[in-house]
N, C-alpha and C positions, 0 to 999 in steps of 0.2 A: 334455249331454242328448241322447239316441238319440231317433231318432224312429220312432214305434212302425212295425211293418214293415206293419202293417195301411194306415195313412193313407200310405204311400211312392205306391199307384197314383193316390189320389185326387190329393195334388200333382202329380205329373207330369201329370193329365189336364186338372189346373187351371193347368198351365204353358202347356201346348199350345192349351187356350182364350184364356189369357191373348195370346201371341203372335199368334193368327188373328184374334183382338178390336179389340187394335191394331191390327195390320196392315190388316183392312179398315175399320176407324174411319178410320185417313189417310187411304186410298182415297176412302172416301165424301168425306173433307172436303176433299179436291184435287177431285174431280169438283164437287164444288157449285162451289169459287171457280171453275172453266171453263167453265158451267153456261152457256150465253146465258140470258137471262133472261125468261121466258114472263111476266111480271105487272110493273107496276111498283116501283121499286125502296122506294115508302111504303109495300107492302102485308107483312104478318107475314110470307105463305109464302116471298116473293124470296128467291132468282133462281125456285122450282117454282108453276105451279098448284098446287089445293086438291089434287087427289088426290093425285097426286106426293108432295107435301109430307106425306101423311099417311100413305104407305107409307115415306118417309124416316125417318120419326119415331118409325112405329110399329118402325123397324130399329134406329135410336138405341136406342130401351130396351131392345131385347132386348141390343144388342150392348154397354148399360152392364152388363147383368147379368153377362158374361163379365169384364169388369173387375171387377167387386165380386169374382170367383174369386179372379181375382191378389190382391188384396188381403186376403183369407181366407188365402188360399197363403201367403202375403208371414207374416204374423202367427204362422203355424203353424210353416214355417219355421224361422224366427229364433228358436224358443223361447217365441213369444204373449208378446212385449217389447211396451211401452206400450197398454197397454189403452184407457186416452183415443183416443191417437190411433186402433187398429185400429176402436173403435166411432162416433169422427168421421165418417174415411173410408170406411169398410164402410155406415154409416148415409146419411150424403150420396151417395154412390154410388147408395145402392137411390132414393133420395127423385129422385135426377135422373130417375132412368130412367122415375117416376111422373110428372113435369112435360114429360116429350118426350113424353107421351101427351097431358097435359091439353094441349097447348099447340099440338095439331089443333085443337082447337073454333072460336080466333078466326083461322084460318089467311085468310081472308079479309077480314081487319080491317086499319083503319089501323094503321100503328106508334104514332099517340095515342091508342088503344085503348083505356081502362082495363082490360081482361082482358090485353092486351098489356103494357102497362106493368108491372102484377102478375108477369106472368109473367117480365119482367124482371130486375125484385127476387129474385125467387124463385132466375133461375139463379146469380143473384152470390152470394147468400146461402149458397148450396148450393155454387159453386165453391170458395166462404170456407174452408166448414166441411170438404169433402174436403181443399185445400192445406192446414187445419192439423193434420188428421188423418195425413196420408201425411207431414208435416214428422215430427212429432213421432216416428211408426214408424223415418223416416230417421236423425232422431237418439238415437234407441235400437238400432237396429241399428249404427251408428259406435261408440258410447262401450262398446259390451259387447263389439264384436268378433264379433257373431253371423255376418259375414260378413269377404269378405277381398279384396284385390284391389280391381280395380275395382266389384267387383258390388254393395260397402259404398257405393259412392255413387253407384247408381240411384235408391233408395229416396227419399234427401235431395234428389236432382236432379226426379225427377216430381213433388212436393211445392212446391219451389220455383218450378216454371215456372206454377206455379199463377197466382204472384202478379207473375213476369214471366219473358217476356213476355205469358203469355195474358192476364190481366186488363186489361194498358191494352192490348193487339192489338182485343181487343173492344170497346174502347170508341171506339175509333180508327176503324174500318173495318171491316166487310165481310169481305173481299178480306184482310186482317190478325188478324180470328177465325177464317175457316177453315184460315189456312196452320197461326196459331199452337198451335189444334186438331189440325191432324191432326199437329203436332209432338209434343204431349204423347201420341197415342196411340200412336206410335214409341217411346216413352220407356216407356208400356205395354209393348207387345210385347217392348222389351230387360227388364223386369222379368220378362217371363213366360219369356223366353231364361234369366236369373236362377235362376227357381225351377225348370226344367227340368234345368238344368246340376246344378247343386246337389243335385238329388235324384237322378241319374243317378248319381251317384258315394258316393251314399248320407250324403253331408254331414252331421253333427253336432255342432252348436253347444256 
């Protein structure tokens, strides 16, 4: 399957976002765990004050939106292989990037918050349904071959760190979310290196 020559500029621009997305996704999430801590460690926004915390946040969503690209990229790519999964992970993606906003308002709040605990729920829910979204992409691009080399298991590999080790890193610690965070946004950015290469040479599944 060619890929039309029309959408070639749009991937590669959604590569390039992809990889700057990640790349300063880790960033931010290395400066938080180094962060001294201006608030105590029971309040929502730790380690930032309120406003801090709500220009972080409000960075979060923008910078999920660049990721939902790769993920768009990712699907177009490969031929638009597993539709489930492209509309899991494409869906949970945008849905987080709405909850890094809502989840300014109780920045001030304990962590036994009811708005806080909710919004607890909210991101596991929402990490769920990206890691089974991006699985499923990863093992649809394996079994058809739409990809080669190593690049065939990015896709399977950002999907699975979903569930480890982010999801117990988060539940563990702190200091063990954000490493395992700005891990997965590394794992971003080599996807978005992925869909750059790959269309660079005009690749054709």
């Amino acid at each position: 399957m060619e890929i039309a020559v029309s959408t070639r500029p749009r991937l590669a621009l959604a590569g390039r976002i992809t990889i700057w997305s990640g790349l300063l996704g880790a960033a931010s999430g290395l400066l938080l765990a180094l962060r001294p801590p201006a608030v105590s460690a029971d309040q929502w926004s730790y380690p930032q004050g309120e406003v801090e915390f709500a220009l972080t946040q409000t960075w979060f969503a923008v910078q999920h939106l660049g990721l939902a690209l790769g993920i768009w990229a990712l699907w177009e790519l490969t031929g638009r292989r597993s539709r489930f999964g492209y509309y899991a992970a494409l869906g949970g993606m945008l849905a987080l990037a709405i909850i890094e906003l809502v989840a300014i308002i109780p920045a001030s709040e304990a962590l036994e918050a009811p708005m806080v605990v909710a919004l607890g729920v909210a991101y596991g829910i929402v990490a769920f349904v990206i890691g089974v979204g991006i699985v499923a992409m990863g093992v649809a691009v394996i079994r058809s071959g739409a990809l080669s080399g190593w690049d065939r298991w990015v896709p399977l590999s950002l999907g699975l760190w979903v569930f480890f080790p982010m999801m117990p890193a988060i539940a563990t610690s702190f200091l063990g979310a954000r490493l395992s965070i700005a891990g997965w946004m590394l794992l971003f950015a080599a996807l978005g290196w992925v869909i750059l290469r790959r269309e660079a040479v005009g690749y054709a599944p």
